[in-house]
C-alpha positions in Angstrom: 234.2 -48.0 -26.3 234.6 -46.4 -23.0 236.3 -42.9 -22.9 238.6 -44.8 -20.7 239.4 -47.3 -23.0 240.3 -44.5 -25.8 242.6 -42.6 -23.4 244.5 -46.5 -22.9 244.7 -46.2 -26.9 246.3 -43.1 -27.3 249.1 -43.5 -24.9 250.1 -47.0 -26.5 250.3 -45.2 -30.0 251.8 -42.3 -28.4 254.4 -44.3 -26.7 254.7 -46.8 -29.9 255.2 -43.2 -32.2 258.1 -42.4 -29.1 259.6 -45.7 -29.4 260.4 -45.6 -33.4 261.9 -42.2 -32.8 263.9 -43.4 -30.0 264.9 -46.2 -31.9 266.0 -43.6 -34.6 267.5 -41.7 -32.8 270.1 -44.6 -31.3 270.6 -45.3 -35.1 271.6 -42.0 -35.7 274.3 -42.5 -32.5 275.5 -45.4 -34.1 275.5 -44.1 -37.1 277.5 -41.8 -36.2 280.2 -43.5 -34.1 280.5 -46.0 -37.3 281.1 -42.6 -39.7 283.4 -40.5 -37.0 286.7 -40.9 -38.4 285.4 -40.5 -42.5 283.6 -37.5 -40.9 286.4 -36.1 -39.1 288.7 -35.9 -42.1 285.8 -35.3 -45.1 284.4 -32.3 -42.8 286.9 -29.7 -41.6 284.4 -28.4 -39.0 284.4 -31.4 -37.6 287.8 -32.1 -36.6 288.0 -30.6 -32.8 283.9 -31.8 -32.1 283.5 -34.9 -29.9 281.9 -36.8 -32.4 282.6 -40.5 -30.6 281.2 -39.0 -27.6 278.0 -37.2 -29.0 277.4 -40.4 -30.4 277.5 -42.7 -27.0 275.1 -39.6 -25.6 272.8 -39.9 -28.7 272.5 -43.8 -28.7 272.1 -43.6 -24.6 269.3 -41.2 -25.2 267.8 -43.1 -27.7 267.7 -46.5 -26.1 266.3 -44.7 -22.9 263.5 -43.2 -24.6 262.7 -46.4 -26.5 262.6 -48.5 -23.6 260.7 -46.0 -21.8 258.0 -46.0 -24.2 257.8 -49.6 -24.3 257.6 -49.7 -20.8 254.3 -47.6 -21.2 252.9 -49.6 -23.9 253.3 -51.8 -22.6 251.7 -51.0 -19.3 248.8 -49.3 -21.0 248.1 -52.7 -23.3 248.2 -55.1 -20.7 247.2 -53.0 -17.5 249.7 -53.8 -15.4 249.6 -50.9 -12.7 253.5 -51.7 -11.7 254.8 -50.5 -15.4 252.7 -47.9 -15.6 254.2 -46.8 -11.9 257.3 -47.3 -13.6 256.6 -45.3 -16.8 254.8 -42.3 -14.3 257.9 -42.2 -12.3 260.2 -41.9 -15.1 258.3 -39.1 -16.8 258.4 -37.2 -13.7 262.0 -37.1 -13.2 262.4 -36.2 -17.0 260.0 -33.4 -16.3 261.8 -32.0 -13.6 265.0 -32.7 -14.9 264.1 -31.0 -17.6 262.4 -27.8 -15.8 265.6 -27.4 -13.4 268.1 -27.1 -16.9 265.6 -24.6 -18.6 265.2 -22.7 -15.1 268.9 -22.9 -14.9 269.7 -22.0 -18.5 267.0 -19.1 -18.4 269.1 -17.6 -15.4 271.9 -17.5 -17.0 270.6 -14.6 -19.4 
């Protein structure tokens, strides 16, 4: 086995290990949007959160990362140089998506 071959492997389990969580964490969205009314009343803390719309954000999220990572699984199994284009592409604007709200945030101090 190639070293090339063993860097494929570890990016399809990464991205299958991604996928399970993304998938959990969409549960935990709709989860949540099934539970926001029983939550609102049983929790008084609750009562002036946006729980309905924390809960479209979290499934959103969660479907996003899922079929991200499948997108790179996919890519990586089958070597198809057009998903894994995708899958770059989208990782890139995540990272600097990301770096712009933590640059942002950490000016903010």
């Amino acid at each position: 086995m190639a070293l090339h071959d063993l860097g494929r492997y570890i990016l399809i389990g990464v991205n299958i290990i991604f996928t399970v969580c993304g998938l959990g964490i969409a549960a935990a969205g709709i989860f949540l949007l099934v539970q926001a009314e029983q939550l609102e009343s049983d929790v008084e803390l609750l009562q002036d959160l946006p729980i309905t719309e924390t809960s479209y954000v979290l499934m959103m999220l969660g479907f996003a990362l899922a079929i991200t990572s499948v997108i790179g699984a996919i890519g990586a199994l089958t070597k198809q140089r057009i998903m894994l284009t995708i899958y770059l592409f989208v990782i890139f604007a995540l990272v600097l998506v990301c770096s712009r709200l933590h640059h942002r945030h950490s000016l903010c101090r």
